[in-house]
C-alpha positions as CSV (number, residue, x, y, z in Angstrom):
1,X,-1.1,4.1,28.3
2,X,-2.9,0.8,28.5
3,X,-3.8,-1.6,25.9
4,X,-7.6,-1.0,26.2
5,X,-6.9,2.7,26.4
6,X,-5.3,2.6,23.1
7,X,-8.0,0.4,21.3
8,X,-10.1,3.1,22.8
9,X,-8.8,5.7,21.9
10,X,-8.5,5.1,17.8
11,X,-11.7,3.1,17.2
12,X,-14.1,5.3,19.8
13,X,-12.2,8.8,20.7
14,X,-10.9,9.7,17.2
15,X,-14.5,8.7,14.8
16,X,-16.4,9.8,18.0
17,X,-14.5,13.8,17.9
18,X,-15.0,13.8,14.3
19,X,-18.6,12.9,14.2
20,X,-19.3,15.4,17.4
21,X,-18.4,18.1,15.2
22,X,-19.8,17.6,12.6
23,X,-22.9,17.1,14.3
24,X,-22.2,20.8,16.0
25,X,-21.7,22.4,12.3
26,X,-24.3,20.7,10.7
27,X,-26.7,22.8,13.8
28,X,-24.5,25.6,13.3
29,X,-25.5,25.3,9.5
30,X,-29.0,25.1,9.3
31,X,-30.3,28.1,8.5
32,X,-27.8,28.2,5.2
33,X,-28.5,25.4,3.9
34,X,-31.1,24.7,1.2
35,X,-34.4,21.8,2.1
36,X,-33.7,19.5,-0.1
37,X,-29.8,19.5,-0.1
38,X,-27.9,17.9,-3.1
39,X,-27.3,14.4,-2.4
40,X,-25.5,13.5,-5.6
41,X,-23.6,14.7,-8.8
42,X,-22.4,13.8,-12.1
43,X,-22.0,16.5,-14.5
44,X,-24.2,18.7,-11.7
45,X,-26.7,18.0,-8.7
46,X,-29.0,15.5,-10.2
47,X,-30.7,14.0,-6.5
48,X,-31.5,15.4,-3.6
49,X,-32.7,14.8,0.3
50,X,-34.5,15.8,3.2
51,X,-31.5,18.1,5.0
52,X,-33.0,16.7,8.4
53,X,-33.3,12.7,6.8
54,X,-29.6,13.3,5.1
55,X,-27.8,14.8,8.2
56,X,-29.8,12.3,10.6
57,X,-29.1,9.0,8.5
58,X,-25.5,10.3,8.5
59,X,-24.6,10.8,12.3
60,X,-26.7,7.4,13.2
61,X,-24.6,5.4,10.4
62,X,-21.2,6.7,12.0
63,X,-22.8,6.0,15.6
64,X,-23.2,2.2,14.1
65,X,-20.5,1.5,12.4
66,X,-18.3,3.1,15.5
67,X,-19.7,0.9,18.1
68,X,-19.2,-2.3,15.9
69,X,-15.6,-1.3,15.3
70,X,-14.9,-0.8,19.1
71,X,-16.6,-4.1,19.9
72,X,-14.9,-5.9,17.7
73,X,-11.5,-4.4,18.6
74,X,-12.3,-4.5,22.3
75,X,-13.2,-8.5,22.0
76,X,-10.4,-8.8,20.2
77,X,-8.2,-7.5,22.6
78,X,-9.7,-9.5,25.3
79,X,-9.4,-13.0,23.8
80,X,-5.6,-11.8,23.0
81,X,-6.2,-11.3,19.8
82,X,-5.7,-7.8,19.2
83,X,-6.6,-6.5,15.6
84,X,-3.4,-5.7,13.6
85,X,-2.7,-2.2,12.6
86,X,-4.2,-2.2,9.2
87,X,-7.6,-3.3,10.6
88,X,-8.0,-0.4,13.2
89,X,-7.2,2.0,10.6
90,X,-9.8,0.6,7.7
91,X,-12.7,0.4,10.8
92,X,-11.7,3.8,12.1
93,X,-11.7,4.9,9.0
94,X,-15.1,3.5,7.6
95,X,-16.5,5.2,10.9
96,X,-15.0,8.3,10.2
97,X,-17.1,7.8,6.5
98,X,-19.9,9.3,7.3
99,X,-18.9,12.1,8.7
100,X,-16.6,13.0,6.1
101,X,-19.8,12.7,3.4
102,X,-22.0,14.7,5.6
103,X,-20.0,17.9,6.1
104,X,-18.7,17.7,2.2
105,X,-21.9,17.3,1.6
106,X,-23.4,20.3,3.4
107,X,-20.9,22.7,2.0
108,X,-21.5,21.9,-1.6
109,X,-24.6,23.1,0.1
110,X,-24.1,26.2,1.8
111,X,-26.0,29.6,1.5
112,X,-26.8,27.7,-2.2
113,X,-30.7,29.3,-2.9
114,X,-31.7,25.7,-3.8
115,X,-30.6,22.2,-4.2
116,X,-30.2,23.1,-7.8
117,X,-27.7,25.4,-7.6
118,X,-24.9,23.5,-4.9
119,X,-21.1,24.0,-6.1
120,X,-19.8,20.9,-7.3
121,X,-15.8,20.2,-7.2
122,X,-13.5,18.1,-5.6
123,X,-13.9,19.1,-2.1
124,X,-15.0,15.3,-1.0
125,X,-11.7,14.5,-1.7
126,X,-10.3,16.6,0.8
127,X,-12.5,15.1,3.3
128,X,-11.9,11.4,1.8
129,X,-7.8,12.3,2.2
130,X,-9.1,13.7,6.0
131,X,-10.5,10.2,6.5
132,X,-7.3,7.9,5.5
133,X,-5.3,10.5,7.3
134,X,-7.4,9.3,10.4
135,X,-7.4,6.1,9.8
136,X,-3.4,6.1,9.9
137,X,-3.1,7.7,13.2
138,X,-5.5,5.3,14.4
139,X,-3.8,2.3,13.2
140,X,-0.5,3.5,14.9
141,X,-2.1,4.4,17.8
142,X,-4.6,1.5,18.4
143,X,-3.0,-1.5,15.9
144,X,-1.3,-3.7,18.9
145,X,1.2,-7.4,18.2
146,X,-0.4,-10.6,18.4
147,X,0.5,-11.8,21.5
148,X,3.1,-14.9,20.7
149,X,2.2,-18.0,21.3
150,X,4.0,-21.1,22.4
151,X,4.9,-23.1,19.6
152,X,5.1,-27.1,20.0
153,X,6.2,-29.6,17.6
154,X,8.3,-33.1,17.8
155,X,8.1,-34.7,22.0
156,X,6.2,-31.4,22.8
157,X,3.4,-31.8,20.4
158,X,0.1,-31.1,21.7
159,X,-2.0,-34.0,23.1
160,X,-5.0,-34.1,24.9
161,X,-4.1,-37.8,26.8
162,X,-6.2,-39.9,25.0
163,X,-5.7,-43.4,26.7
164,X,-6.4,-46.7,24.1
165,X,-9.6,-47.7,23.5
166,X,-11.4,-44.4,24.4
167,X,-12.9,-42.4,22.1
168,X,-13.2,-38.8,21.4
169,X,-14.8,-35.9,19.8
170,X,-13.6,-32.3,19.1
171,X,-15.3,-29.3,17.6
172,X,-13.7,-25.9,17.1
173,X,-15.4,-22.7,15.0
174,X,-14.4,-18.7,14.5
175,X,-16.5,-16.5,13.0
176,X,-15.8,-13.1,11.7
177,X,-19.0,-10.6,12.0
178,X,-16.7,-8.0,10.5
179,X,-16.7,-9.3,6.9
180,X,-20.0,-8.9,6.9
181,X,-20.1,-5.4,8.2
182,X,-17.1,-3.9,6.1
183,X,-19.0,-5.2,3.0
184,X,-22.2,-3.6,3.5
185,X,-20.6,-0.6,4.8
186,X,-18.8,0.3,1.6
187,X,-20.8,0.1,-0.7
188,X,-23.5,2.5,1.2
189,X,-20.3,4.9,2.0
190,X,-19.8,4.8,-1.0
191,X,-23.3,5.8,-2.2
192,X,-23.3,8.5,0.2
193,X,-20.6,9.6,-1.8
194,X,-21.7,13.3,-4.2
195,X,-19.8,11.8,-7.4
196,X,-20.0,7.9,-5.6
197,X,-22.4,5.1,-6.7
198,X,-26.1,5.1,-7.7
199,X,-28.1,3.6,-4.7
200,X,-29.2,0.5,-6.7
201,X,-25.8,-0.1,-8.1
202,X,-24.5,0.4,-4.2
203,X,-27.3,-2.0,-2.8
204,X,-26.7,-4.6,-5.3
205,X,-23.4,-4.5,-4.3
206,X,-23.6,-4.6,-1.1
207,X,-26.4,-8.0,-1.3
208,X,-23.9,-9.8,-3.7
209,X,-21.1,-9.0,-0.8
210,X,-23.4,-10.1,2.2
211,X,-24.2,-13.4,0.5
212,X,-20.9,-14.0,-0.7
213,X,-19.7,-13.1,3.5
214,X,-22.4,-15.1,4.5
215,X,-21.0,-18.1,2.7
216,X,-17.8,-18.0,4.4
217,X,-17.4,-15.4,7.2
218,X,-17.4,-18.5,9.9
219,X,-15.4,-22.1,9.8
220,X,-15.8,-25.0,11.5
221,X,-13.8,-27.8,12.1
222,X,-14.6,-31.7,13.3
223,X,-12.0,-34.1,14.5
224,X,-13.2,-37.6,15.5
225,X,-12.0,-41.3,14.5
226,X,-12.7,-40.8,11.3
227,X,-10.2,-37.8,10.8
228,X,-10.9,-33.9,10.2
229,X,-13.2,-32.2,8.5
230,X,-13.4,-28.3,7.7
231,X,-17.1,-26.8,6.8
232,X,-17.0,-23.4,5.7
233,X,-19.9,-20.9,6.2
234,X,-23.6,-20.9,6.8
235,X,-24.4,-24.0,4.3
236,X,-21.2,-25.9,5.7
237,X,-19.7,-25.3,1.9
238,X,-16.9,-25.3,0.9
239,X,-15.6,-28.6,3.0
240,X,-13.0,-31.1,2.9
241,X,-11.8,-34.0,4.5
242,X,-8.7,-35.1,5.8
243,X,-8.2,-39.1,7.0
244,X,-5.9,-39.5,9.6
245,X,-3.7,-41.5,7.6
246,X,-3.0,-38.6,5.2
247,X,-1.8,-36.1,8.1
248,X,1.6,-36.8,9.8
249,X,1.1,-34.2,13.0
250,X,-1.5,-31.3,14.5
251,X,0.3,-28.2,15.9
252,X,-0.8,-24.6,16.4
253,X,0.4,-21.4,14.4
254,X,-0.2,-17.7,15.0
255,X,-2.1,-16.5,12.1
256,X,-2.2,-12.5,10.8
257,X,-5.5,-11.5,9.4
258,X,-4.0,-10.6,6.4
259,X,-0.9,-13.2,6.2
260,X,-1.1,-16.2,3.9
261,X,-3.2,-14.6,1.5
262,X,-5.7,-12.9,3.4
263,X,-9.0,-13.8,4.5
264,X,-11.3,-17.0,3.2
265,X,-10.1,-20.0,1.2
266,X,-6.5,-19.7,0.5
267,X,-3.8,-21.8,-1.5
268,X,-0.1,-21.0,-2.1
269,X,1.4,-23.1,-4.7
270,X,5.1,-22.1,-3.4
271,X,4.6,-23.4,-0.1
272,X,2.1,-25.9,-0.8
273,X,-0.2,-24.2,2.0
274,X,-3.9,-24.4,2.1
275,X,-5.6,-21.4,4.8
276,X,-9.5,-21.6,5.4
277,X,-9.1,-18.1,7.5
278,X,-12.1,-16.3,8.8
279,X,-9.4,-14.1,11.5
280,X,-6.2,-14.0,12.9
281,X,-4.4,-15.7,15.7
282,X,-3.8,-19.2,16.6
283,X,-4.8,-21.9,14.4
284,X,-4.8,-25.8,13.8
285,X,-1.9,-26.7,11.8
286,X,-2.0,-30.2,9.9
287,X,1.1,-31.2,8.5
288,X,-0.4,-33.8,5.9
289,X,2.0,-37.0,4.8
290,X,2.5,-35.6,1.3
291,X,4.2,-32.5,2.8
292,X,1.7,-30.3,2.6
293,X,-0.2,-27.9,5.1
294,X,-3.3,-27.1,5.9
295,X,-4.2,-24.1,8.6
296,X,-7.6,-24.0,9.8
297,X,-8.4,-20.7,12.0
298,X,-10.8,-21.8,14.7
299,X,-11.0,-21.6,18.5
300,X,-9.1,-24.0,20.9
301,X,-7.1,-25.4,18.6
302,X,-4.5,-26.8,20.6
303,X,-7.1,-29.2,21.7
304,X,-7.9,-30.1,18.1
305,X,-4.5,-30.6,17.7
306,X,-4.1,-32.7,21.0
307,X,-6.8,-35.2,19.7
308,X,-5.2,-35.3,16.5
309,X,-2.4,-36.4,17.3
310,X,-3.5,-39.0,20.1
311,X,-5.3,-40.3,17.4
312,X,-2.4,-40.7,14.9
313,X,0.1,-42.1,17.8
314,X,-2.9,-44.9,18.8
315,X,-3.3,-46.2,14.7
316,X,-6.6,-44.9,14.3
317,X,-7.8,-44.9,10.9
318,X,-11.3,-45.1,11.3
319,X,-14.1,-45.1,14.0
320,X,-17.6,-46.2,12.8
């Protein structure tokens, strides 16, 4: 079975089955079901909606969210940087989401005279077990190793051949589209949830979680004369600077998503290790004169690094 097969199969194959059926019951169902369904519970039903709005807002929310998960994992895989296991089971699982509200849903519903009168209970939890059940087959059948990369340090440092006197310019950036899907996602599965979140509560949410994803789902990073510089995000904030001077050698390290801390702006005061992370795989690594490290996860490092380290070995300090 092949790589892309694989991916396939637990991000498109397993959420697609499960949402195919679903669809097929929720036909099947039709003439049993109340119009309006129950929507939501607390102590009883207390909302309700359209059965043809509720079951067709459901299906085209798994549809979504499965395509984005299989593009993502399918890019992924084709840069050679294939998500890790826990990733394929979260976005499998969040597409297997809204399949798993809609048929809990529909039989709190069934053969009830009215919205009014739908049985409550824990049966979403079934389903909601159903789902992370999913999601770990699909993370052992789809999650794939990083491919390993070469790692150079000392005489075989990375160098881009900069002669003396020239100058140069490098600019590297990653982005990561998925933070900002995951945390609008939630919060709406969430609210689609019978006992889950009110819908303002779940928008409000979900805003504060796209702004805050906004701000720092991409990185980029600037090497020039004057040394590196790291902008995170849409407004280039959080950044920092790094002269030359303070940084004794560039490299490149393999990064796991959710290694060194996880994603975003990351410090571990054991290691002395600074990760601006917006994904996995390879990464600038900049061992600073103090000691220190800082990772940077953006594209093409190794040529970051290169320059970097030309830099370094011709005395640059500063290029106006």
């Amino acid at each position: 079975m092949t790589k892309l097969i694989r991916v396939l199969i637990a991000t498109a194959v397993l959420p697609g089955a499960v949402l195919a059926v679903v669809a097929v019951l929720a036909n099947a169902w039709a003439d049993r079901l109340p119009d309006p369904i129950a929507t939501h519970w607390n102590d009883g039903p207390d909302n309700a909606s359209s059965l043809g709005l509720f079951v067709t807002v459901c299906l085209v929310l798994g549809v979504v969210v499965t395509v984005v998960v299989v593009l993502i994992a399918v890019v992924g895989l084709r840069n050679e940087r294939p998500l890790p296991r826990p990733a394929i089971g979260l976005g499998a699982g969040l597409a297997a989401m809204p399949s798993a509200v809609l048929v809990s849903t529909l039989l709190l519903n069934l053969d009830a005279p009215d919205w009014h009168a739908a049985r409550g209970g824990a049966l979403v939890l079934l389903f909601l077990l159903g789902v992370a059940a999913l999601g770990v087959v699909a993370a052992f059948v789809g999650g794939l190793p990083t491919p390993a990369r070469e790692h150079r340090t000392g005489a075989n440092r990375p160098s881009v051949g900069l002669r003396p006197g020239q100058r140069a310019f490098w600019s590297g950036r990653a982005a990561n589209p998925a933070m900002l899907w995951a945390l609008l996602a939630i919060p709406g599965a969430i609210a689609f949830l019978p006992a889950g979140l009110p819908w303002p509560t779940a928008v409000w949410i979900g805003f504060v979680g796209a702004v805050v994803a906004a701000l720092t789902y991409r990185l980029r990073a600037k090497v020039d004369g004057t040394g590196v510089t790291i902008r995170f995000g849409l407004l280039g904030f959080p950044w920092r600077h790094l002269e030359l001077s303070d940084i004794r050698e560039a490299t490149v390290r393999e990064l796991t998503t959710f290694g060194d801390g996880g994603l975003g702006l990351r410090f571990n005061a054991v290691t002395g290790t600074t990760a601006y992370k917006v994904r996995g795989g390879p990464a600038l690594e900049l061992t600073l004169a103090n000691g220190r490290t800082v990772l940077v996860s953006v594209d093409d490092p190794e040529t970051g690094a290169g320059l970097v380290n030309d830099l370094i070995a011709q005395g640059v300090t500063r290029i106006d």
